[in-house]
Every structure is written in C-alpha cells, then in structure tokens.
C-alpha positions as CSV (number, residue, x, y, z in Angstrom):
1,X,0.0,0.0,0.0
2,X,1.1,3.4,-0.4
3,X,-0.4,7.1,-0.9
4,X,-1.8,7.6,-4.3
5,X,-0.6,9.8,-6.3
6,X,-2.8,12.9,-7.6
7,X,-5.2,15.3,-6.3
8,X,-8.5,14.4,-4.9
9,X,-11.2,16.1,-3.1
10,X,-14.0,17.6,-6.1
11,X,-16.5,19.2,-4.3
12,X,-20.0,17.3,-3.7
13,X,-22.3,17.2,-6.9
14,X,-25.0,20.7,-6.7
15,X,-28.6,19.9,-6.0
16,X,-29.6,21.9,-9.4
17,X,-27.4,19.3,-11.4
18,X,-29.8,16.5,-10.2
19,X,-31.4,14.6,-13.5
20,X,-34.9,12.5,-13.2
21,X,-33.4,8.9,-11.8
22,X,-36.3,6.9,-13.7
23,X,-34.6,8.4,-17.1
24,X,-30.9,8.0,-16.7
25,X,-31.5,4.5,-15.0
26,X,-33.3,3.2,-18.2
27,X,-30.4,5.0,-20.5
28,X,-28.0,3.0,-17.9
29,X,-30.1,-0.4,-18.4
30,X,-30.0,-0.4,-14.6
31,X,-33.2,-1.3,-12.6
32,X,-35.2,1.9,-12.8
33,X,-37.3,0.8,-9.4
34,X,-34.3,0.5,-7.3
35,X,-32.8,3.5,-8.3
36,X,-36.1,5.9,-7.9
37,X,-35.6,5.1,-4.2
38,X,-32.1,4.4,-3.2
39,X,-30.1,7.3,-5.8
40,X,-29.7,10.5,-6.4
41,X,-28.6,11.0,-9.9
42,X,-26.4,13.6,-10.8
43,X,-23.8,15.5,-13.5
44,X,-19.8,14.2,-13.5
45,X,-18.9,17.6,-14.0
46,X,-16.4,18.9,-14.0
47,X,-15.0,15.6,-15.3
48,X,-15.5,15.3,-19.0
49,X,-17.2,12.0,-19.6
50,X,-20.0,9.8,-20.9
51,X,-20.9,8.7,-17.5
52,X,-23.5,9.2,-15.6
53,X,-23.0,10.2,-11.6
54,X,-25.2,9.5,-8.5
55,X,-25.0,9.2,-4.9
56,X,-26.6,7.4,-1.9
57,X,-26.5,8.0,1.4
58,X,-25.8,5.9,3.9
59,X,-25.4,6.0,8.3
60,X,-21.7,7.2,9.0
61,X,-21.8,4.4,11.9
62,X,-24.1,1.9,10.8
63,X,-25.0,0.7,14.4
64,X,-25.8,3.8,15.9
65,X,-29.0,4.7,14.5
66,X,-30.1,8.4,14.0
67,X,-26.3,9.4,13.8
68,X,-25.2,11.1,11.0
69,X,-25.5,10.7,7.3
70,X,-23.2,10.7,4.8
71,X,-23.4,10.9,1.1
72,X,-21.1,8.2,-1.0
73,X,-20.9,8.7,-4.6
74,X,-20.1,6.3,-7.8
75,X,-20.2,6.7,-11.4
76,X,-21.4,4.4,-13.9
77,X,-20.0,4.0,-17.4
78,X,-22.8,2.2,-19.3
79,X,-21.5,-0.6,-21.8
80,X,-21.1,1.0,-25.5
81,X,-22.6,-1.9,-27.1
82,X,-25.7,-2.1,-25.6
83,X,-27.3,-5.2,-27.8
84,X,-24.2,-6.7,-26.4
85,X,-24.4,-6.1,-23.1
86,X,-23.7,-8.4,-20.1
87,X,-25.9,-8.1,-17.1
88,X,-22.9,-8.3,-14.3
89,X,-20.9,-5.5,-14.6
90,X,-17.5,-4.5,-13.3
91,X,-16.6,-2.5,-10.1
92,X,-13.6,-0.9,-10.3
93,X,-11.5,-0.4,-6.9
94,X,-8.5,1.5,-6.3
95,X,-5.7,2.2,-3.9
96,X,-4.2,4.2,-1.9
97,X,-6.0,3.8,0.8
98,X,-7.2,7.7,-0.5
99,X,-7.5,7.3,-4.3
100,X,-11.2,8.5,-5.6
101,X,-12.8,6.8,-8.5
102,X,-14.9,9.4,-10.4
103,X,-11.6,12.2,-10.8
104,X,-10.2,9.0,-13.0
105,X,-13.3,8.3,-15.0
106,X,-11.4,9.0,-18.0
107,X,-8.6,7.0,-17.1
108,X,-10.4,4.4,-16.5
109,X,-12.7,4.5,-19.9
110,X,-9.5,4.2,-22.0
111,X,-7.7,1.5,-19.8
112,X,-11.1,-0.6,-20.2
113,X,-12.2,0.3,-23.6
114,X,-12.8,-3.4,-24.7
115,X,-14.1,-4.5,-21.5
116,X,-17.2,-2.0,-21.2
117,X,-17.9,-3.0,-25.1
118,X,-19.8,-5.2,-23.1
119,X,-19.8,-4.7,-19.1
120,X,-21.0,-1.4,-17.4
121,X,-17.9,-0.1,-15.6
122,X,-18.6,1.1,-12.0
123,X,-16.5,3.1,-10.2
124,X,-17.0,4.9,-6.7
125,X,-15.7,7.2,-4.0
126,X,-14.4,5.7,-0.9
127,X,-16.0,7.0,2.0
128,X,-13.5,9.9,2.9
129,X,-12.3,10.5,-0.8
130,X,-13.8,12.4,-3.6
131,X,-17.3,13.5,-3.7
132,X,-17.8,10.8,-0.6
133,X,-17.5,13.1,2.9
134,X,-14.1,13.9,1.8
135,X,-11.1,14.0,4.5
136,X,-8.6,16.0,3.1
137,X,-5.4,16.6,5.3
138,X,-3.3,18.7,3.1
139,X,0.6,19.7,4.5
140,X,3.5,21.1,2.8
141,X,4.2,24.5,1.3
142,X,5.4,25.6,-2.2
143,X,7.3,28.4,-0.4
144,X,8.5,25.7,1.5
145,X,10.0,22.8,-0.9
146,X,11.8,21.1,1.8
147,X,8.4,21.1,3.8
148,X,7.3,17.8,1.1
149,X,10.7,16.3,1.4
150,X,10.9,15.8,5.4
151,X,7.9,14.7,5.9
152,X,5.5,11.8,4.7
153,X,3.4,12.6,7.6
154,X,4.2,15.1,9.5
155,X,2.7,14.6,13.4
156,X,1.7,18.4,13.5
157,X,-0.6,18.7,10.4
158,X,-1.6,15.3,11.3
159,X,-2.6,16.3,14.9
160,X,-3.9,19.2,13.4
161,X,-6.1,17.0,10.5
162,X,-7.4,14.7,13.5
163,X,-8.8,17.4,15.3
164,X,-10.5,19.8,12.6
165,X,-12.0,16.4,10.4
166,X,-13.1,14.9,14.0
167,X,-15.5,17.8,14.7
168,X,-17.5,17.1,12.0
169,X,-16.7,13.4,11.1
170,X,-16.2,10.3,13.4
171,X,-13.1,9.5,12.0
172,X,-12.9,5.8,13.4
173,X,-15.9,5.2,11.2
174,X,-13.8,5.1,7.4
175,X,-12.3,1.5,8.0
176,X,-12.1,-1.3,5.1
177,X,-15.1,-2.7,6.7
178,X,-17.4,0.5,6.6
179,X,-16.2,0.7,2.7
180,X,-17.5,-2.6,1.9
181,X,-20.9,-1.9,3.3
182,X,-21.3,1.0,1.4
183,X,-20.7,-1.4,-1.6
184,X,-23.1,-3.5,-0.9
185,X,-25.7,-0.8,-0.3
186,X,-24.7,0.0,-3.8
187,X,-25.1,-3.0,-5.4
188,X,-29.0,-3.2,-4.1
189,X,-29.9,0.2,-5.0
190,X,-28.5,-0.3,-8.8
191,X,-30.1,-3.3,-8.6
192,X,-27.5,-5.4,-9.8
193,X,-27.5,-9.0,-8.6
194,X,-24.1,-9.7,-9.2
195,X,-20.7,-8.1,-10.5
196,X,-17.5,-8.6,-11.1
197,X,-14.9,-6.9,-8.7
198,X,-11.3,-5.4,-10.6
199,X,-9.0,-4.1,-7.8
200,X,-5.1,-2.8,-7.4
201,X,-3.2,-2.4,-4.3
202,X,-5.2,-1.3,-1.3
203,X,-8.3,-1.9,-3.3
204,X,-7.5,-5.8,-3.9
205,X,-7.6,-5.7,0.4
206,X,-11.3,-4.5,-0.1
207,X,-12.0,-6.9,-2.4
208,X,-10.7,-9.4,-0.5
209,X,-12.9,-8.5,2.6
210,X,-15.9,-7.9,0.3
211,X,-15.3,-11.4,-0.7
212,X,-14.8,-13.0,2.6
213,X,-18.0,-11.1,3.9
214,X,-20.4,-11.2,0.5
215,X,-19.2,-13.8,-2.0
216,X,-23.0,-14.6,-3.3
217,X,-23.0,-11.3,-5.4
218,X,-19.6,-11.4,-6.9
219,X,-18.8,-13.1,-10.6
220,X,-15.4,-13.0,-10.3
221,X,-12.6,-10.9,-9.1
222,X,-9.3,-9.9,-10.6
223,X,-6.5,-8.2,-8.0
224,X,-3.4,-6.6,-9.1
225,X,-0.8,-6.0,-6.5
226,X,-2.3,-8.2,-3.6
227,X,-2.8,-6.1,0.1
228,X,-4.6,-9.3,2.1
229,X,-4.6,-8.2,6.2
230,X,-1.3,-10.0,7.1
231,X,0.1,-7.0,5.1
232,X,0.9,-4.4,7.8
233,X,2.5,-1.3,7.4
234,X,4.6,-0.1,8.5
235,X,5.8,-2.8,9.6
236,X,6.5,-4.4,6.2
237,X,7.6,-1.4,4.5
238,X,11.6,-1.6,4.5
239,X,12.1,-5.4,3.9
240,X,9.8,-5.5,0.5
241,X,10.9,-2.8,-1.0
242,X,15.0,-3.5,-0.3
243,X,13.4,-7.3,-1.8
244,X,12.5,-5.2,-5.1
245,X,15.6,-3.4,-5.1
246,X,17.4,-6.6,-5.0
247,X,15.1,-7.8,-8.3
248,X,16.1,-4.7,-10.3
249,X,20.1,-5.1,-9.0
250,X,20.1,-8.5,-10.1
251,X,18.4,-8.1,-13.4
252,X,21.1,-5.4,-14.0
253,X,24.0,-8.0,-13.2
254,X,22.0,-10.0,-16.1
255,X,22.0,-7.3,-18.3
256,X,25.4,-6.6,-20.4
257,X,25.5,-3.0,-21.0
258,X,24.2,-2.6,-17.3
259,X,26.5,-4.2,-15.6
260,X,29.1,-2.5,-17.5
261,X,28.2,0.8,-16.8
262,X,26.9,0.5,-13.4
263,X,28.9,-2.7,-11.9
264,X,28.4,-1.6,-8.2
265,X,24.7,-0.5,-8.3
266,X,23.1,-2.3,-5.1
267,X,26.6,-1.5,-3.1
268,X,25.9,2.4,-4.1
269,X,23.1,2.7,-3.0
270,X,24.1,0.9,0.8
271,X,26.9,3.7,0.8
272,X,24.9,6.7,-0.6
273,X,22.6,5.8,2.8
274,X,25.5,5.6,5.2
275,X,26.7,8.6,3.9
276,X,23.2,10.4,4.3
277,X,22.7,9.1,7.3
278,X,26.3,10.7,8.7
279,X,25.5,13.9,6.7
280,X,22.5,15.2,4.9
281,X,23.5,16.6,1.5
282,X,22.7,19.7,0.5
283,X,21.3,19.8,-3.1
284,X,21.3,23.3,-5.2
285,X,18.9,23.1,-7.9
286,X,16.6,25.8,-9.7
287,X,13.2,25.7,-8.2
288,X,10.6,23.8,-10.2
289,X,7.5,26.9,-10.5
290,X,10.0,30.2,-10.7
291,X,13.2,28.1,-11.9
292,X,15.1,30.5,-9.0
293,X,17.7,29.1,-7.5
294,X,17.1,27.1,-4.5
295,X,19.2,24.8,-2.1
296,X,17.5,21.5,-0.3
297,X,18.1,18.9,2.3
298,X,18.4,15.3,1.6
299,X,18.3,13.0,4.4
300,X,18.7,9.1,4.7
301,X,15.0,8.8,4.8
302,X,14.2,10.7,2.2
303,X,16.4,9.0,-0.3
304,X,15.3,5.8,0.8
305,X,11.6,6.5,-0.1
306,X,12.6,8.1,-3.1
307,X,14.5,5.0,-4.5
308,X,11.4,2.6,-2.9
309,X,9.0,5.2,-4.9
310,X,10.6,4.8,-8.0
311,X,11.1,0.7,-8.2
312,X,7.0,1.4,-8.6
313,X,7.2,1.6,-12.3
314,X,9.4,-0.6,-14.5
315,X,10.2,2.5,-15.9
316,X,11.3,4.2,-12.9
317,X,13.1,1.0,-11.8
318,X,14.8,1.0,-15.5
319,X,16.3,4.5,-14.2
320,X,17.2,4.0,-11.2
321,X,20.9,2.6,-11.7
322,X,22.0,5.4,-13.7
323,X,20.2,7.9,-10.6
324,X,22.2,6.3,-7.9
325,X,25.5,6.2,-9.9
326,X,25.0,9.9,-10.2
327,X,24.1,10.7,-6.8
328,X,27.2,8.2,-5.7
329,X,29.5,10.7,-7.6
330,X,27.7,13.7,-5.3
331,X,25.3,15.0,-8.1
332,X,21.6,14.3,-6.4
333,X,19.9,16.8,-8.4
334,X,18.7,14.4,-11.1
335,X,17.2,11.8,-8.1
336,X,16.3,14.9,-6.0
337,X,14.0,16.7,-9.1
338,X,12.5,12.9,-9.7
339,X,10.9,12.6,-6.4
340,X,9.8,15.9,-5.4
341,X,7.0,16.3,-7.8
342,X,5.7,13.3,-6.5
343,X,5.9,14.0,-2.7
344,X,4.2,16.8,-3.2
345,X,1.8,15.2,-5.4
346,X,0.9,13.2,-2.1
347,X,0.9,16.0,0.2
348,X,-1.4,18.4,-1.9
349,X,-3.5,15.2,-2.6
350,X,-5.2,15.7,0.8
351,X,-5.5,11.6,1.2
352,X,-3.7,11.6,4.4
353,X,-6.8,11.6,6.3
354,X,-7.9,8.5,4.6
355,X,-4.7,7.0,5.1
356,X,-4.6,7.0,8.5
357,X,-7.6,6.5,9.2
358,X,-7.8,2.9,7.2
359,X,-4.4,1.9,8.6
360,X,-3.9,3.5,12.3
361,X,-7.3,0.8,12.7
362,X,-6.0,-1.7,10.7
363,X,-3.0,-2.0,10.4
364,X,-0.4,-0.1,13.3
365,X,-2.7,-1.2,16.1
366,X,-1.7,-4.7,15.2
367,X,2.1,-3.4,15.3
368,X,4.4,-3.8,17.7
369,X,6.4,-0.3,17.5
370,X,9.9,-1.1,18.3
371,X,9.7,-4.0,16.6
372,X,8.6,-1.9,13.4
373,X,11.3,0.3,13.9
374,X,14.0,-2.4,14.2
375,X,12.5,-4.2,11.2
376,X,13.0,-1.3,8.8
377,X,16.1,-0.1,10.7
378,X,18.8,-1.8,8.6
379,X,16.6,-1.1,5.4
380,X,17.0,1.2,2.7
381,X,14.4,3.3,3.7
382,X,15.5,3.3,7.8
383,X,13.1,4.3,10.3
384,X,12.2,7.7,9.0
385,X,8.6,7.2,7.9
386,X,7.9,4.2,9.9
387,X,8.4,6.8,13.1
388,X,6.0,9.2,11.4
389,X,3.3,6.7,10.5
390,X,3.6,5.3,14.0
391,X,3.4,8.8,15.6
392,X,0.7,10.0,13.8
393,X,-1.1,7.1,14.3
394,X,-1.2,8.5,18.2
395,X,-3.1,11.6,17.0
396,X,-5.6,9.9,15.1
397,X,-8.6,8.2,16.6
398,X,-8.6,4.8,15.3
399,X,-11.3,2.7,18.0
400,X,-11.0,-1.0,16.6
401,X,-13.8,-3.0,17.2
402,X,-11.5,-6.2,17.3
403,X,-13.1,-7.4,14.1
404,X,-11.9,-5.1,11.7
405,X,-11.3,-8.3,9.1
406,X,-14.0,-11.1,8.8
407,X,-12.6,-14.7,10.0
408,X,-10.6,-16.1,7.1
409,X,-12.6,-19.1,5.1
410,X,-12.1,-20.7,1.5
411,X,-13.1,-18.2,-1.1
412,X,-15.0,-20.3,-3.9
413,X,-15.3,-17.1,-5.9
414,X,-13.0,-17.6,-9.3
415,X,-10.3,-15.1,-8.1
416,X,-6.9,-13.8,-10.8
417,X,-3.8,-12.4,-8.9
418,X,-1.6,-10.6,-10.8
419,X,2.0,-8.4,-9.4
420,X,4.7,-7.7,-10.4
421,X,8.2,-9.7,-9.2
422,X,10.0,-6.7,-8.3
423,X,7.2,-4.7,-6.9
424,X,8.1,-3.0,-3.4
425,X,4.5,-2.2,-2.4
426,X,2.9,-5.5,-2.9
427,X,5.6,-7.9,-3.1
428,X,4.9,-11.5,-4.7
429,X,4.9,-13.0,-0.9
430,X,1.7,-11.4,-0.1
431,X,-0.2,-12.7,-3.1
432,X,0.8,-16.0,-1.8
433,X,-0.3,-15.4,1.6
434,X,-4.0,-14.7,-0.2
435,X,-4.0,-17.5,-2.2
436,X,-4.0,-19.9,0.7
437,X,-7.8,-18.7,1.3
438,X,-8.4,-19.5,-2.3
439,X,-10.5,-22.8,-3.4
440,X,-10.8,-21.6,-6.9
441,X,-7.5,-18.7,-8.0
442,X,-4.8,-18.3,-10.3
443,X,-1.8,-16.1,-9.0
444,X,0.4,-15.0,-12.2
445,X,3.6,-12.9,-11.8
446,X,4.7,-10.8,-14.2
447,X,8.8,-10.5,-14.3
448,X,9.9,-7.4,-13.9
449,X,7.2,-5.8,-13.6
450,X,6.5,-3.5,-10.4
451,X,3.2,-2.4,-8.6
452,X,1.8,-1.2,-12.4
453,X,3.4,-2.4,-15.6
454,X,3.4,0.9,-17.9
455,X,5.7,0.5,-20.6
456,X,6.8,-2.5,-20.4
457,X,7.3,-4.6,-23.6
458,X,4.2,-6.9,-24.2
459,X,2.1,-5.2,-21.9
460,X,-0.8,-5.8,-24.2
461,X,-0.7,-9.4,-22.6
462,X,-2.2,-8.6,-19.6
463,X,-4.9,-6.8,-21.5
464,X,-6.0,-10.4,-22.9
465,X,-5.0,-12.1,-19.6
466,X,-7.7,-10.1,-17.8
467,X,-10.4,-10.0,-20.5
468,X,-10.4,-13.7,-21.5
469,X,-11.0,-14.3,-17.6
470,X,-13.7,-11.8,-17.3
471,X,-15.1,-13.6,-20.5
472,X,-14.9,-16.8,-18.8
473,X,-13.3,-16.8,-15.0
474,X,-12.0,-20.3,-15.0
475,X,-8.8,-20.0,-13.3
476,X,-7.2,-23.3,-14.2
477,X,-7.7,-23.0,-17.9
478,X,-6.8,-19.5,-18.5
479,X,-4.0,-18.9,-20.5
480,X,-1.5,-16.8,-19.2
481,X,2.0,-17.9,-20.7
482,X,2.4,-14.4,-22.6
483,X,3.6,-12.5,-19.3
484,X,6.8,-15.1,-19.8
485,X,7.6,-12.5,-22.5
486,X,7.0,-8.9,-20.9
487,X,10.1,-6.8,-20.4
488,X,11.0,-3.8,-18.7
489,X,12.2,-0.8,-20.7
490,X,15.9,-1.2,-21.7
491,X,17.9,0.1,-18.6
492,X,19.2,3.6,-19.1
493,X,22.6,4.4,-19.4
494,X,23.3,7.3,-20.0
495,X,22.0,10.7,-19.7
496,X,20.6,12.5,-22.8
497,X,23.8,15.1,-24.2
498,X,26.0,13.2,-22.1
C-alpha cells in the first residue's frame, strides 16, 4: 500500500445538477425501481465523460441509529454496445488507501475500452475521498520545498487534521469494513444482482474483505498488486521494497551493457545511505514553478523512499541505476527533481486523512512499534517514515472493534492475482499469503514488472489475460503464458547530451 498519487477532493455534486433517476437509469439499463428510491442522480462535472454520476447515502456508523449521514458517490459507465451487453458489470477499486474513483473516470474509460464494449464499468468514491464526505489533510508549502521532502506525515498537520476532520466526522468510522458496506448498499440500490470486482493495491484488500463477507454477489474478481490483512504497514515497508531493489540489482547484473556501466549498483546505494545518514546533502537546484535558485536537504530517509518510490514503475526501476550512480559521484539533483514532484503530489493530494484513518485501525494497532522500527532499521528506507506513520497514528482516533477483518474461510469465488516480481508495495509473498484462502484462484507474476506495468514490452498481454478471464473466470484454464515475454524498458545508461 502506499499514498496515491494525484489530487482528490471535487467538491460534492449541486442539488440543481440533479437529473430524473427513472430516465438516466433506463439510458444505464440499470433497474429503474431500485434506483427511484435508493439514488440520487447527478452531472460528473467537471469531469469530461459519458458517465452518468449519483450518490446514496448511507449511516456514518451503521449501528448507531439516527447518527449522521453521509453521502457516498459512484459513477457508472454504461457498456457501449448495448445489444451486447452483459448483465454483471464490473466494479472498479482503487488504492491508496485515499484514491477517488470518479476524478479518474477518464482514465479508467480508456484502460477498459474493450471491457465496457460489453460490461457497465462502476467506479466509486471511498468513504473519505472524492465527492464521498471527503477527509482531506493537506501539509506542505510551495514556499516551502523542503516542507514535502521531510515529511510523509508530519505529526503536526496530522494532529492538526485529527482534530479539525473529528469535529464534524467520526473518524474511526472510514475503515475497510465501513467501505465494503457501502458497496453493498450499492449494489442493491442499482439493482445489480451480481458483478465482477477489478482491484489494485489497497483496493485488492477491499476486495478481499468484500469477498470474505459477501461472496454470493460477486462473478469473479481480478486483484493486481495483492494487500490481504497480514500485510501491515509499516511494519513491512523496509524489507519489500529493499526485496525489489534486490530484483532490479540482479536483473542489471544480467543485463550486459548494465553491468558494465553500473557494476556496483546495489553497493551504491548501501553507501549513498550511510553517507546520508552521517551527513544530509545539500542539493542546489533551480526551483521547479520560478526556476530560482534554491538549495534542499536530503536525508537518509528521504532517499530511501525516493529510490522505494521509484522501483513502482518498470520505468522508474529501469532508471534507477544510472540515478544512484550519479548521486554516488555527489550530483543528487537528477534523483532529487524525480521525487519531489511526486511528494508533493501526495501531500497536496489531501489523502492523508484516509490513510490514517484505514491503517492506524488496521494495520499499526496490530504493530508492535519497536519492533517496526527495528525491522525497517537496517533497510534502505531506515526508520524515518515508519516513526511518522507510527506517531501520527497516536493523534488519530482509530477505536477497533476487534473485528476489523472477517474470519478467514475458503473463497470459492474464481479469483486472478496478478503483481509484479519486483514490486516493493505489494511484493509477490503477499499474493501467496491470499491465495492460501483461495479454493478456486490463479496467482500469475509478471517478471519485472513492479506495482503497475506501464511501458513495459508486451504489456498488451495482460490486457487479454484479464479479458479472456472476465469472458470466462476459470482460473485453471486460463492462458497466461504471454507475461513469460514482458520486459522492462531497456535500462538507461546514460543521460541524454552526455
């Protein structure tokens, strides 16, 4: 799991943009009884799409009755060949925890354009994303650069989030759990009597408690990057992503030209750290908004989640040799410019508040804390974020009920895993934990690929991989011998003009 990387928060749809439900639901070939009581029907705007947006509400904390209300809202993307149509369509979950569904519509209408020839697509706000009772917890400064490079979660802005989101909100009340009930709330007012659940990262541990809690409604379920609850952050944090760094070192060693012009890439990287971690280096670099001058800090932590957020993309991870080797000869300002624009992509994202509150109830209240720090101690990464996560954690009111995952039995549901061997979020280990619950699933790992698989060579495979199970989810029989073939892009080298 990790924080997702763009901007959420779209304000909740306007009362005037409402449409007649009985209408859009026939257009939608959805039920038009259920959805005259259950939804509100309303514009995507300001997202440019063909879909068609709604909302339901549903209790805040379902067992307190007469608490507060809280809007959740989805998006559906009806099938483009309607004579075609199949009558389970597809949920679409994502990660984060703190990724919103309906900013992405767009995304997500390309990346399934054969798919929703014949399926509706679905996709929906998490409860505290989005359009859904939104928690943003925004930190960081553009004044400020060094403000996104010091901290992942700084215990100030998060004791600050806690306190301004818990007035309104009961923040204990945003868990995996409450997600999955909003789901199936869903599900009955669009009156759709079963569907097909696609997930990646933190979204495949929804899935999975959707399907340990409700398996009659769901088809099938296809879960890229596998989070199942035995994954903890942070406890897991430093040894899976060092694994992944060890993936991309040794496929380097296999590689010719890489091995030749970076023979000593893993032991680089073990001495940029100790040097770091003696003496932060300062970096002078023009800013990236008014191109001014400007001089920053790097520490041992933040280098460390700057090479773990790069191994994300094969891309990124075909990069990364030739980033260290620089920063090993003391220029950091290529490695320094690649991860700033996405740390402060997270911190302007406002998904913090989501963030902790999934995983300060789910996952570090399971954790012992000095054992977290001493297992990400000798890491890559060190202790840096794993003190934050933990400290902030101690701001933010998590109240577990003590069954915050449902009691593990066989899943009969046809179920495809797919990640990436070199993948530091999810690593391969955790997909094989969740497979032990499966009576009827298929894990298949992609080589070299990370926690997505942009760009690499034969990525069209996966396309077919995941449609011809949809088409027919027999685990057993699907063909999946293609992935054998994807590739990486070819390490770089050398930088351009050089």
């Amino acid at each position: 799991m990790g924080f997702p990387s763009a901007a959420y928060g779209s304000p909740l749809i306007p009362a005037t943009m409402f449409l007649r439900p009985l209408l859009l639901a026939a257009a939608l070939a959805i039920p038009s009884v259920a959805a005259a009581q259950s939804v509100t029907w309303g514009s995507c705007e300001p997202v440019a799409t063909r879909a068609r947006c709604g909302t339901i509400t549903v209790p805040e904390a379902r067992d307190t009755p007469g608490g507060r209300s809280i809007d959740v809202a989805f998006a559906v993307l009806p099938a483009t060949d309607s004579a075609g149509r199949s009558p389970d369509p597809v949920l679409v979950l994502f990660g984060g925890p703190g990724d919103a569904g309906i900013e992405r519509l767009r995304g997500v209408e390309a990346a399934f354009a054969v798919i929703n020839r014949t399926r509706d697509l679905v996709v929906v706000d998490q409860r505290g994303t989005g359009r859904s009772a939104p928690l943003r917890c925004v930190f960081g400064s553009d004044d400020d650069l060094q403000s996104y490079l010091e901290a992942f979660l700084p215990v100030a802005a998060m004791r600050e989030c806690s306190a301004r989101l818990g007035a309104g909100a009961d923040l204990s009340r945003y868990r995996t759990r409450d997600f999955v009930a909003d789901l199936e709330a869903l599900r009955s007012a669009l009156g759709i009597a079963r569907w097909n659940l696609y997930a990646r990262s933190y979204g495949t541990r929804v899935a999975l408690h959707y399907l340990q809690r409700h398996p009659e409604p769901i088809r099938s379920a296809t879960l890229v990057g596998v989070v199942p609850p035995e994954l903890t952050v942070p406890m897991t944090l430093g040894a899976d992503a060092d694994a992944a760094l060890e993936r991309v070192a040794a496929d380097c060693r296999a590689d010719s030209a890489c091995a030749a012009a970076f023979p000593r890439f893993r032991e680089e990287v073990d001495s940029i750290a100790r040097r770091l971690e003696r003496a932060p280096a300062a970096v002078s670099l023009p800013h990236p908004m008014t191109d001014q001058p400007i001089t920053l800090t790097l520490s041992r932590g933040t280098f460390g989640e700057m090479v773990r957020a790069i191994l994300y993309t094969p891309e990124g991870a075909s990069q990364l040799p030739l980033l260290v080797h620089e920063a090993f000869g003391g220029d950091y300002r290529f490695l320094l410019m690649t991860g700033l624009g996405r740390r402060r992509g997270l911190a302007r994202s406002g998904a913090a508040g989501l963030y902790l509150a999934v995983t300060c109830a789910e996952d570090v209240r399971r954790v012992d804390p000095q054992a977290a720090l001493a297992s990400n101690r000798g890491s890559t990464m060190g202790t840096a974020r794993v003190a934050q996560h933990l400290e902030a954690c101690q701001a933010w009111p998590a109240r577990p009920t003590g069954d915050e995952f449902p009691t593990a039995a066989a899943i009969r549901v046809p179920v495809l895993m797919i990640v990436g061997d070199a993948d530091p979020a999810t690593a391969p280990r955790w997909a094989e934990v969740a497979m032990r619950a499966m009576e009827n699933g298929r894990l298949v790992i992609v080589p070299q690929g990370g926690h997505d698989f942009g760009r690499m060579s034969g990525g069209d495979c996966l396309d077919r991989v995941q449609a011809a199970f949809l088409a027919a989810p027999d685990p057993a029989a699907l063909d999946a011998e293609c992935v054998k073939a994807m590739r990486r892009p070819p390490f770089v080298l050398r930088r351009e003009g050089s």
